[in-house]
C-alpha positions in Angstrom: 71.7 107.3 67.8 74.9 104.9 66.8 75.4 104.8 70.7 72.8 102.2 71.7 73.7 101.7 75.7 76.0 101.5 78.1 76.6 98.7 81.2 78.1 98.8 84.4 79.9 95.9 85.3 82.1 94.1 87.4 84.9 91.7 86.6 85.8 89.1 89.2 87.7 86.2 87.8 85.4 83.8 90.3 82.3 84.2 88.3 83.4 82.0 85.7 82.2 78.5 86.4 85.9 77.0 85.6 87.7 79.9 87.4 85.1 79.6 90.5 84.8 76.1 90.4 81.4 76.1 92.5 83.0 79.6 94.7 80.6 81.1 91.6 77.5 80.3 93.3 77.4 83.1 96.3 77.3 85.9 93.4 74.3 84.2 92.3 72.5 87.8 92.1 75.5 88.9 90.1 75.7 86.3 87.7 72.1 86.6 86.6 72.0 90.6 86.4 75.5 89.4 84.1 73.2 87.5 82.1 70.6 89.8 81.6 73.4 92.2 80.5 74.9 89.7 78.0 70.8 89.5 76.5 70.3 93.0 76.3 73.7 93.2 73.9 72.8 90.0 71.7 69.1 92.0 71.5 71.0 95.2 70.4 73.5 93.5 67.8 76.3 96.4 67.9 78.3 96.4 65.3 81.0 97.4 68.2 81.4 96.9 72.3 83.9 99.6 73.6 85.4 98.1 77.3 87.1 100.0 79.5 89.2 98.0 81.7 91.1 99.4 85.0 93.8 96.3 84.0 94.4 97.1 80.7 97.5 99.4 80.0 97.7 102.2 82.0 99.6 105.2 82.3 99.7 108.2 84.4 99.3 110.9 81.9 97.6 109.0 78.8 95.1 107.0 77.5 96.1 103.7 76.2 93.8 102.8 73.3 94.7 99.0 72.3 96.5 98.5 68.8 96.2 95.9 65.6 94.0 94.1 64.4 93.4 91.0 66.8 93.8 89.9 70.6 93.8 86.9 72.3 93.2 86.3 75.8 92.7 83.1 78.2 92.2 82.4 82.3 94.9 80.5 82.4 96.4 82.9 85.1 93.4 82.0 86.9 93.9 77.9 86.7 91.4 77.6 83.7 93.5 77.9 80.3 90.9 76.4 78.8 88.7 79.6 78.6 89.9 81.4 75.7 89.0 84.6 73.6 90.0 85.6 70.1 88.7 88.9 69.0 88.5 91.6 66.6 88.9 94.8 67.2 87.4 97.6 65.2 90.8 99.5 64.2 88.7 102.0 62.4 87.0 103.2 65.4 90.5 103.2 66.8 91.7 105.3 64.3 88.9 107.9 64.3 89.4 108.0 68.4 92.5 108.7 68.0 92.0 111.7 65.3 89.6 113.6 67.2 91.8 113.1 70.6 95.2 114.2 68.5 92.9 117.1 66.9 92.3 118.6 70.8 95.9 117.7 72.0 94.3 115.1 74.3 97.0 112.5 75.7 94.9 109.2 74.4 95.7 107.1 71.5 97.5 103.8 70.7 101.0 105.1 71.5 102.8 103.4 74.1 104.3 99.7 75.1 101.3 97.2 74.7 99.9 94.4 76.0 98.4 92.2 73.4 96.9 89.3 75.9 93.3 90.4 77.0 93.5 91.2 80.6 90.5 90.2 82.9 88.9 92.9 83.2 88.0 92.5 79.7 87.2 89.0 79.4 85.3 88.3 82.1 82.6 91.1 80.6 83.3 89.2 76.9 82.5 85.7 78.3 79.1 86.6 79.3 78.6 88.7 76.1 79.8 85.7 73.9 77.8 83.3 75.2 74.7 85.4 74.1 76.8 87.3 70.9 79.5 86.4 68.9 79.1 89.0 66.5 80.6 92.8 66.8 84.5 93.9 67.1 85.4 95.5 70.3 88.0 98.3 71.6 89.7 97.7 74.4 90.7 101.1 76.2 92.6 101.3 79.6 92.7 104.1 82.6 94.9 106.8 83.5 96.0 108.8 86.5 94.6 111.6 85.1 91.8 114.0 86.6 88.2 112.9 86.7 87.6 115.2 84.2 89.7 114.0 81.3 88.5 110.7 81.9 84.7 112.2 81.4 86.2 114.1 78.4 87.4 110.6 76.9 84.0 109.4 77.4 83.1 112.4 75.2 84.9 112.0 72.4 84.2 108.3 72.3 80.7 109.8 72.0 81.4 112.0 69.1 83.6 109.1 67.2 80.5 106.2 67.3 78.6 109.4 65.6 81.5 110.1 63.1 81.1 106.6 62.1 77.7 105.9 62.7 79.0 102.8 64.0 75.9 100.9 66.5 77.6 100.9 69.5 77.6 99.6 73.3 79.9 100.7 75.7 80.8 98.2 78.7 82.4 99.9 81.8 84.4 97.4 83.8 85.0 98.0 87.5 85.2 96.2 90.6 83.6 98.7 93.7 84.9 98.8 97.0 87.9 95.8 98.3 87.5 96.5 101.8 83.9 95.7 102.5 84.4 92.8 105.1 87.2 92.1 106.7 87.7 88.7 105.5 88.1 89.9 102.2 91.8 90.7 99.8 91.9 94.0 101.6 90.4 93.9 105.1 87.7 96.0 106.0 88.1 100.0 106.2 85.1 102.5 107.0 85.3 104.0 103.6 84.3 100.6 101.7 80.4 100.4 102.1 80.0 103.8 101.8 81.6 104.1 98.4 79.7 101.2 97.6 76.4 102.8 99.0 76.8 106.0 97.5 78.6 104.8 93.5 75.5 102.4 93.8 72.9 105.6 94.3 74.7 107.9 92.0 75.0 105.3 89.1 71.4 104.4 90.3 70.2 108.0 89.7 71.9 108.5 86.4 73.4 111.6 88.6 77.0 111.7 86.6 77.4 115.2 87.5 78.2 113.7 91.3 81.0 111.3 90.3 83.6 114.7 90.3 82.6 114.6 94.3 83.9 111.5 94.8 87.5 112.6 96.7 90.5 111.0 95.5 91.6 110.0 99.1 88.1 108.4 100.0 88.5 106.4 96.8 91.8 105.3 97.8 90.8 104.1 101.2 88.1 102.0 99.9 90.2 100.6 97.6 88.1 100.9 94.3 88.6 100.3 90.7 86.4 100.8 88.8 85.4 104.5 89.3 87.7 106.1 86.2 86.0 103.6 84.3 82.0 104.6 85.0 83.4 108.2 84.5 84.3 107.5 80.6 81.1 105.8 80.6 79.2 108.6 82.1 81.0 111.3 79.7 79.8 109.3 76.9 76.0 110.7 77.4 77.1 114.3 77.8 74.3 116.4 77.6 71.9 113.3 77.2 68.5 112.2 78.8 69.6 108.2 80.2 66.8 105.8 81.4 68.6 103.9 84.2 68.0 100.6 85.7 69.9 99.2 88.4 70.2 95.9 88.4 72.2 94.4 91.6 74.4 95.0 93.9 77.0 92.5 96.0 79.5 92.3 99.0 79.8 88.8 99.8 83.1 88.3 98.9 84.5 91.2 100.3 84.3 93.4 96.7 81.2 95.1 95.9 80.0 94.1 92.5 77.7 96.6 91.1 75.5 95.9 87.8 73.5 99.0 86.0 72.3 99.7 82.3 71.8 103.0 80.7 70.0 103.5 77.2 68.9 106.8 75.6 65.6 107.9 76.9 64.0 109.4 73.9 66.7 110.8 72.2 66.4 114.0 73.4 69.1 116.1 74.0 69.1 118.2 77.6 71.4 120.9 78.4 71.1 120.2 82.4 73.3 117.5 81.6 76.6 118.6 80.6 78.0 117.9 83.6 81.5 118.9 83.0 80.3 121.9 81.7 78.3 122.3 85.0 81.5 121.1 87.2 84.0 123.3 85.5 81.7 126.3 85.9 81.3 125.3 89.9 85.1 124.7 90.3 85.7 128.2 88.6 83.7 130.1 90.6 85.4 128.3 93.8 88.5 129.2 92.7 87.6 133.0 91.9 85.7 133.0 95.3 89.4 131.5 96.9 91.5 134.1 95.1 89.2 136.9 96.7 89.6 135.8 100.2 93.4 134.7 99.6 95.8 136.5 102.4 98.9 138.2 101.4 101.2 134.9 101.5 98.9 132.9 98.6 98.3 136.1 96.5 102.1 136.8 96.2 102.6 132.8 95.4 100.0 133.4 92.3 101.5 136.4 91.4 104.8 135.0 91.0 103.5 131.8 89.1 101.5 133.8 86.8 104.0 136.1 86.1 106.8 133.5 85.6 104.5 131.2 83.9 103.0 133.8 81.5 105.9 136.3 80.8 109.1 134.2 82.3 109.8 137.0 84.8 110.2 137.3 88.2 108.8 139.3 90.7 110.5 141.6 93.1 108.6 141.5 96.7 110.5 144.7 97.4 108.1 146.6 95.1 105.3 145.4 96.0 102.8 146.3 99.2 103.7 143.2 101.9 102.7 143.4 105.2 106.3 143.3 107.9 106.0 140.1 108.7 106.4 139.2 105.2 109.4 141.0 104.6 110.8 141.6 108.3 111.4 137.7 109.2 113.0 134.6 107.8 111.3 131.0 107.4 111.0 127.7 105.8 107.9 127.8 103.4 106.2 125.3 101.2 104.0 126.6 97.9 101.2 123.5 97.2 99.7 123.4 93.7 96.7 122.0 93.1 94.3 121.5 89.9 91.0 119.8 90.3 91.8 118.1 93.5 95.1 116.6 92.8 98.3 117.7 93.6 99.8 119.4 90.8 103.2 120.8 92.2 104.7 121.3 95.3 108.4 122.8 96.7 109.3 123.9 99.8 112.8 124.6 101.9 112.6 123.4 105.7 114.6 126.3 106.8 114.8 129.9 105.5 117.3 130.6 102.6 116.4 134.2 101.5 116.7 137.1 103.0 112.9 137.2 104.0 110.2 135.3 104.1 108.4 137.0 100.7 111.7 136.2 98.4 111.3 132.5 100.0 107.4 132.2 99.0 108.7 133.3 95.2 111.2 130.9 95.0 109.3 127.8 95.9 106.2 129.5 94.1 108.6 129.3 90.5 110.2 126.0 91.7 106.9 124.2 92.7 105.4 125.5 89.4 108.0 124.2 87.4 110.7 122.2 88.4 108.6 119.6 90.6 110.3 116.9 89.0 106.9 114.8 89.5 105.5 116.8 87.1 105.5 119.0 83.8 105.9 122.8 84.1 102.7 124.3 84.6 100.9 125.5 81.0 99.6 129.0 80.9 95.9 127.6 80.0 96.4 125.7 83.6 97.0 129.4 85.1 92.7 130.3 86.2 92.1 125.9 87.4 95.0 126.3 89.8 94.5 126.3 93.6 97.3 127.3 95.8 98.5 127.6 99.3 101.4 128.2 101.4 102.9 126.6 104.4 104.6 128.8 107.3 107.2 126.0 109.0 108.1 126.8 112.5 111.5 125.7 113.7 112.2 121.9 114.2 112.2 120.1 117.8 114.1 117.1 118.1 111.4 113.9 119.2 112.2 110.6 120.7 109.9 108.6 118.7 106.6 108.7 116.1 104.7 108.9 119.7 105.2 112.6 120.1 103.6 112.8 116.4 100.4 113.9 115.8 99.2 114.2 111.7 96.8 116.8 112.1 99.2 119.5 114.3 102.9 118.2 113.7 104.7 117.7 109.9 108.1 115.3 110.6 111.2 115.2 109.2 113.3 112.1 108.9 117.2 112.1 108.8 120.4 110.7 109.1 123.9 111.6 110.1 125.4 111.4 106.3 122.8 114.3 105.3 119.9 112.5 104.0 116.3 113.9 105.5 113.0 114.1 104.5 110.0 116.1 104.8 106.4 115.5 105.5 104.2 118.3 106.2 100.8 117.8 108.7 97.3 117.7 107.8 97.4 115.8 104.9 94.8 113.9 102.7 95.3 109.7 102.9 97.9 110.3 105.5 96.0 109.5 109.4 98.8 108.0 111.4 102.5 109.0 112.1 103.4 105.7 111.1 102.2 106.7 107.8 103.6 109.9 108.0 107.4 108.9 108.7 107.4 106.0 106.7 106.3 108.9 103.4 108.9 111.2 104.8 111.8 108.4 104.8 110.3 107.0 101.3 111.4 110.5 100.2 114.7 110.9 102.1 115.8 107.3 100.7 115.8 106.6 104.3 115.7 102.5 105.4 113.3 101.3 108.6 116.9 99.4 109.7 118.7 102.6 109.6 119.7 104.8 112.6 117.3 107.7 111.9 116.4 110.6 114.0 113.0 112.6 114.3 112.2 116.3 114.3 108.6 117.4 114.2 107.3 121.1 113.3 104.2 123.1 113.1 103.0 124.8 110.7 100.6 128.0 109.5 99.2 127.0 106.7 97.4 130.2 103.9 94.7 129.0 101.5 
């Protein structure tokens, strides 16, 4: 198998000796797993080392692959110019990544603004690696803000261009864990940081890839990871694969969590319980069906109108169709919330009613939210059965003295000011836990200033899933 292993890694800056200058010495567990890692690859002699860095170029909707034929990189933004790189990379790899991605429409290649100086996420892997083995090109590939699951899909087709080639290949996943685990480190401490760090640690532990789709976006933004999309390209890499793991170490001492792990081929077998995605996207399916069967009246006639607008470019008339009276009898504010596989996907809504009833209001923010979010592209008809929707009932406003009489959970806000500009936050959202949060959100979309005269409003909602 051209794909020879795999290594979980961290990259901080401090473990080089002239970077740390002596700080080096309380990741002493680190550094030695690091070195054991750096053996294992000069043992292996690939012919290439694939890193994915989480400070390489990134871009919300693709996946920068890095161009040319040769990068440079030093730590001299780190007060040690004197550690350099120079390095090959292996452009026909590149090239055949790039085919098979372009083949399946999938947003990755080596389009986009680059930048040709090695970041650190890359080196700092590279200077253990080269002090064991200076032979082998590499390919530097950045992130995205893309689902989990295209990130596991790259990891797929990296899979499948190593066997194109028959290139001998290792792939080095670069990540960081948690920044809050103490609260003397960059980011403070926050709840959410050792137990990412405990549970990445067990599932990367386990080999248990299938579990990295659990992990929820908000939870990984309050522990203030980065290296998760990274493992996950790893991970999709041994699709369908048996994988001897051994974890090596695992480190908080500096307020990050540096994790160290290796994964080889166990016996080259290949084992159907392990196409995870396969497995997720069958799970996530049946969810959704299970969610359109229970769905009330208000989120069936939101997917009827997307589906019908998205597939045939109609609209539907709510007077023809069988809607209970408090659907068509009443008039209200609504908001229509797309989401696909856990992130937000779309989402429109008017704060007070501007149809004649409360049905023609859910279709009109159902098209809008579908479509003209300008956040996003208009939904695709293949996007049409991954889609999970809900609407949000608003009640009528009541004017509040100050974020005090807020409460997340109960009570979405709205922020405005006397020359018309307002905006909207509605309650119970992920990531969002205090009404500071909340109106600062809601005047970040009103283009409101904190030395402004502002005024408050809060509402309740019924929210339809």
């Amino acid at each position: 198998m051209p794909l020879l292993s795999s290594f979980m890694v961290p990259h901080p800056p401090l473990i080089v000796p002239e970077v740390g200058r002596g700080g080096e010495k309380q990741i002493e567990k680190t550094i030695r797993s690091y070195e054991k890692v750096a053996e294992e690859i000069a043992s292996l002699q690939p012919e290439t080392i694939i890193i994915t860095s989480p400070h390489a170029t990134l871009y919300a909707d693709y996946f920068h692959i890095s161009p040319g034929k040769h990068a440079k990189g030093s730590f001299a933004g780190f007060r040690a110019p004197g550690v350099k790189f120079s390095e090959d990379y292996d452009e026909d790899l590149v090239d055949k990544i790039s085919e098979i991605a372009y083949s399946e429409s999938f947003p990755c290649g080596t389009l986009g603004s680059e930048e040709p100086e090695l970041d650190h996420g890359t080196m700092v892997p590279l200077w253990f690696i080269r002090n064991k083995y200076t032979g082998g090109r590499i390919v530097r590939i950045g992130l995205s803000g893309l689902p989990l699951t295209d990130h596991y899909k790259l990891g797929m087709i990296l899979s499948r261009a190593i066997d194109a080639l028959g290139r001998k290949t290792v792939i080095v996943a670069s990540g960081d864990l948690s920044h809050k685990l103490q609260d003397y480190g960059p980011y403070g401490f926050s709840e959410e940081g050792p137990q990412y760090d405990e549970r990445i640690m067990d599932v990367m532990g386990r080999g248990a890839f299938g579990e990295l789709f659990g992990f929820d976006e908000a939870f990984c933004d309050k522990a203030a990871e980065c290296g998760h999309r990274s493992f996950v390209i790893m991970a999709g890499a041994w699709d369908g694969k048996k994988v001897r793991v051994e974890k090596l170490s695992h480190e908080d001492v500096t307020g990050v969590g540096y994790g160290i792990c290796t994964f080889y081929p166990e016996g080259g077998s290949e084992d159907p319980e392990r196409r995870f995605l396969d497995l997720h996207l069958k799970k996530k399916e049946k969810e959704i069906h299970d969610q359109i069967a229970s769905s009330d009246a208000y989120v069936r006639l939101a997917r009827k109108t997307i589906d019908t607008y998205i597939r045939t470019g109609e609209i539907i008339k709510p007077a023809e169709l069988d809607l209970p009276e408090e659907m068509t009898g009443r008039r209200a504010g609504a908001f229509v919330s797309i989401h696909k596989q856990g992130r937000l996907r779309g989402c429109i809504g008017t704060i007070g009613p501007t149809e004649k009833n409360l049905s023609m209001e859910i279709v009109r923010n159902a098209i809008s939210a579908s479509t003209r979010d300008p956040r996003f592209d208009p939904i695709r008809e293949d996007e049409l059965p991954w889609l999970e929707i809900n609407v949000d009932v608003l009640g009528e406003p009541e004017d509040i003295e100050s974020e005090d009489q807020l409460d997340v959970k109960r009570y979405g806000v709205i922020v405005s000011t006397r020359d018309g500009r307002r905006g909207l936050l509605l309650p119970d959202l992920d990531g969002v836990d205090t009404p500071e949060e909340q109106v600062s959100i809601a005047m970040h979309k009103g283009g409101i200033q904190r030395h402004e005269k502002y005024f408050l409003q809060r509402f309740e909602v019924v929210r339809h899933i």
